[in-house]
C-alpha positions in Angstrom: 89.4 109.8 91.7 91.6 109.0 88.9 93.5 105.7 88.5 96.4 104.7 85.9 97.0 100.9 85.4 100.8 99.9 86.7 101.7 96.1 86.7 101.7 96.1 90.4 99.4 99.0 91.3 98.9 102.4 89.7 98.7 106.2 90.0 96.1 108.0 91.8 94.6 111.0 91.4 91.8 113.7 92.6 93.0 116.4 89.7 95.0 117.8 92.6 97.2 115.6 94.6 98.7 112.0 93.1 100.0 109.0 94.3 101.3 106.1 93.9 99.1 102.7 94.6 101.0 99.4 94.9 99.8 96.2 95.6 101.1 92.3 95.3 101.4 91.2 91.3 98.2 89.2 90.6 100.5 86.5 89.1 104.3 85.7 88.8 104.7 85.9 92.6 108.1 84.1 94.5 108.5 83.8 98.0 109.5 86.9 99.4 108.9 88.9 96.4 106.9 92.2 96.1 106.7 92.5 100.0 104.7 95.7 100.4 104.0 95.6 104.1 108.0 94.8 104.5 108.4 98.0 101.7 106.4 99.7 104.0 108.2 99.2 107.3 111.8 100.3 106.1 110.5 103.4 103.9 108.5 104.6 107.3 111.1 104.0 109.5 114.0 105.7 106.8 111.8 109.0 107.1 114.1 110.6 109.6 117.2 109.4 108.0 119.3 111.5 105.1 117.7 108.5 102.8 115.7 109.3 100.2 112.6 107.1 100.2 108.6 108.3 99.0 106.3 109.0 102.3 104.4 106.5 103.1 100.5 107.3 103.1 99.0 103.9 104.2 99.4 100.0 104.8 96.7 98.3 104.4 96.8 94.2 104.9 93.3 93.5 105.2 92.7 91.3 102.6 89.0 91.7 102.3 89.7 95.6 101.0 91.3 94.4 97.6 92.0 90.6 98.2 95.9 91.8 98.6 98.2 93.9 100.9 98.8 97.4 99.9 100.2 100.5 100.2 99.9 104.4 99.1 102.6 106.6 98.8 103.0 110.1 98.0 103.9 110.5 94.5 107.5 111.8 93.5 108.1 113.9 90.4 111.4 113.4 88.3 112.9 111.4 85.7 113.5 107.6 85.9 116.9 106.1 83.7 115.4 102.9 82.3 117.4 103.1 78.9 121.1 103.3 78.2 120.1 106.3 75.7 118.7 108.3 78.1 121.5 108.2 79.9 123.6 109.1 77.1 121.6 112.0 76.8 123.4 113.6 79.8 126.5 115.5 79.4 129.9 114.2 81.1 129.4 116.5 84.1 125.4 115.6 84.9 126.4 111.5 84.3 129.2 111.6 87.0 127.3 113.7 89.0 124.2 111.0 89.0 126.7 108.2 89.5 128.2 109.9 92.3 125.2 110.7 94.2 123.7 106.8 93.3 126.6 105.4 95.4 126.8 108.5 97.8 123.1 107.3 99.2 123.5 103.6 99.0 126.7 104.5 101.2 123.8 107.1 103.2 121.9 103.5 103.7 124.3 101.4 105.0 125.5 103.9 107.4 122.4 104.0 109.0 121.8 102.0 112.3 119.4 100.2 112.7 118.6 100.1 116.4 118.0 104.0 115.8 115.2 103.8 113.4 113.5 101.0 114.5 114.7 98.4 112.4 117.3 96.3 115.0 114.3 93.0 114.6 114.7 93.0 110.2 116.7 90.1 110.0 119.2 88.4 110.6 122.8 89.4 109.4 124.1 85.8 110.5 124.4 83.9 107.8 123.1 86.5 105.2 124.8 85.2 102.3 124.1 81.8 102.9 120.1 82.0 102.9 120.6 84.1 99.9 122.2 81.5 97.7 119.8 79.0 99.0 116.5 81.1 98.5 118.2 82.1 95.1 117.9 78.0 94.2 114.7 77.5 95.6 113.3 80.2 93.7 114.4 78.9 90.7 112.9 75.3 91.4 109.2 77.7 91.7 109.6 79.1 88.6 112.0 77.3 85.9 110.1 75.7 82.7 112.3 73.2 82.1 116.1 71.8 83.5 119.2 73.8 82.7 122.9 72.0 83.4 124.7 75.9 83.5 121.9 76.7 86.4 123.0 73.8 88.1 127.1 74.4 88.2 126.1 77.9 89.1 124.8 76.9 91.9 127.3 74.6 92.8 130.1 77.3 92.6 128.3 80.0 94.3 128.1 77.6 97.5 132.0 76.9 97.4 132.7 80.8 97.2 130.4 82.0 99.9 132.8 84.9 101.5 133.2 84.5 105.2 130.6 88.4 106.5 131.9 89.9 109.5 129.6 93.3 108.3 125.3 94.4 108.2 123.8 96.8 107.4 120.4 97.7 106.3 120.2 96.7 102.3 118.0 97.8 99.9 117.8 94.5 97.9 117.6 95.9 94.2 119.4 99.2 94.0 120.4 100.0 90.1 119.7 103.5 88.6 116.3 102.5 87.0 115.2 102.5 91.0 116.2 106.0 91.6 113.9 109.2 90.5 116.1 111.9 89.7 115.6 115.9 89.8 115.4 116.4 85.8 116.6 119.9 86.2 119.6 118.3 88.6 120.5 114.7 87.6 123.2 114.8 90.1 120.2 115.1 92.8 118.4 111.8 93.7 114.7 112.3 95.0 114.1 109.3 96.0 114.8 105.7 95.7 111.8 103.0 94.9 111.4 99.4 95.0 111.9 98.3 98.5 110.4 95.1 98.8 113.4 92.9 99.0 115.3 95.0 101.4 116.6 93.1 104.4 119.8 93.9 107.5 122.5 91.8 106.2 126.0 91.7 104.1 126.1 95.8 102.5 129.0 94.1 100.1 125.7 92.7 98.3 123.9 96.0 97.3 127.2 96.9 95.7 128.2 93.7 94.0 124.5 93.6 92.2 124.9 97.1 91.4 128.1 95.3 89.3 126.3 92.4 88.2 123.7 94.7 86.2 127.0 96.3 84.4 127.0 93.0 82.8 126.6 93.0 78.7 124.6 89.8 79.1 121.9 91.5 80.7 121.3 93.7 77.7 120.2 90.2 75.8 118.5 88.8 78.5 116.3 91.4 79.5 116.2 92.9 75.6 117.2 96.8 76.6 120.3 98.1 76.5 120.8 98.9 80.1 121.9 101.9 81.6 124.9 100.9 83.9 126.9 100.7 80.6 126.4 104.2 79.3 129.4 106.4 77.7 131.1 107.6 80.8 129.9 105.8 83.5 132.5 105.4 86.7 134.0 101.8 86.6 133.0 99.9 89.7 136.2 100.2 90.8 135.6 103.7 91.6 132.2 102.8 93.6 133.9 100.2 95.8 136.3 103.2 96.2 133.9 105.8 97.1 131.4 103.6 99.3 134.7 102.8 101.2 135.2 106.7 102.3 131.7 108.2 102.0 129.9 108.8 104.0 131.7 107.6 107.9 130.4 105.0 109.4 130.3 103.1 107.0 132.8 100.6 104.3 132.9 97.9 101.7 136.3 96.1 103.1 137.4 92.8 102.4 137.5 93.3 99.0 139.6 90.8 97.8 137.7 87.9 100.2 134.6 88.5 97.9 137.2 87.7 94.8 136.2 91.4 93.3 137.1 91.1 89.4 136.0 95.3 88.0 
């Protein structure tokens, strides 16, 4: 058996099959972050659903196997966008095509009920919002080095706009291109979609607006890359709210102007 280093795991290998090994980050943790077993549950239970999410191979949460929860997935071949020049190395036709299909699945996700799959105990939709603003402020308290004024009326303006949530739906928590692998003889195809640790049932307005907030410019200092959601030719967000409104049924991102859009 092979084994390739990742920062939360790595890929496995018996020079036939692969996959993918992921475990909790040996450092750096936050509450509720890198949640395998939670991962786990709504990847299994998305199986039968048009989703696309890796297999799920096994769970393990006996601590005395590694000294950490687990999981092994089947691996997924295809092409991960982390880069804003590897996006701009797809023609007009191939980029709209992979931002199409992007929101055509998150839309594919939120559509999906709950109760059907197994997932009607994930959460609580009451009040979504809410605990997210305040776990948002808590986390910070966990992990910040030193005080910051602009972190502080942040916070205090997020708390007077929280939108009044009539909606759920099951999230995925994280959804950006860089979480999608991609068919890299059909960019337009998504294979699957990774990272589902922080998925929860709650506000599907959320997954969206994040989707925005990584459009930013300032996340190109902050995070030192020049992010992909900026790339020559990609939809305005304007266009997803649009799309996830009509595609597929069952499904909508109303009440825009409640949530104060600004695309």
């Amino acid at each position: 058996m092979q084994a390739a280093a990742l920062p939360h795991g790595g890929r496995l290998s018996d020079g036939v099959n692969r996959w993918v090994f992921r475990r909790l980050p040996i450092a750096g943790q936050t509450a509720s972050a890198h949640d395998v077993a939670r991962e786990a549950r709504v990847t299994a239970a998305l199986q039968s659903t048009g989703v696309p999410v890796p297999p799920v191979i096994s769970l393990c949460q006996d601590l005395a196997v590694i000294g950490a929860p687990f999981t092994i997935t089947t691996w997924i071949d295809g092409e991960v966008i982390r880069e804003r020049a590897e996006l701009d190395q797809l023609v007009d036709e191939e980029l709209r095509g992979a931002c199409a299909s992007m929101i055509d699945v998150l839309a594919s996700l939120h559509a999906v009920d709950p109760n059907a799959v197994g997932l009607e105990d994930f959460g609580r939709p009451q009040g979504f919002v809410v605990r997210q603003v305040a776990l948002w402020r808590r986390q910070w308290e966990q992990v910040k080095t030193r005080e910051l004024a602009d972190l502080e009326r942040l916070h205090s303006r997020l708390e007077l706009r929280l939108p009044v949530s009539a909606e759920s739906a099951i999230l995925h928590g994280d959804y950006r291109i860089d979480n999608l692998i991609l068919d890299p003889g059909d960019p337009a195809r998504v294979r699957t979609v990774l990272d589902w640790e922080l998925s929860a049932f709650g506000e599907p307005r959320t997954d969206l607006a994040l989707m925005c907030t990584y459009r930013h410019p300032a996340l190109d200092a902050v995070l030192g890359i020049r992010r992909p959601g900026r790339a020559r030719g990609c939809p305005p967000p304007r266009t997803w709210r649009a799309r996830t409104s009509t595609v597929p049924a069952g499904t909508s991102v109303t009440g825009a102007s409640t949530w104060g859009w600004r695309t």
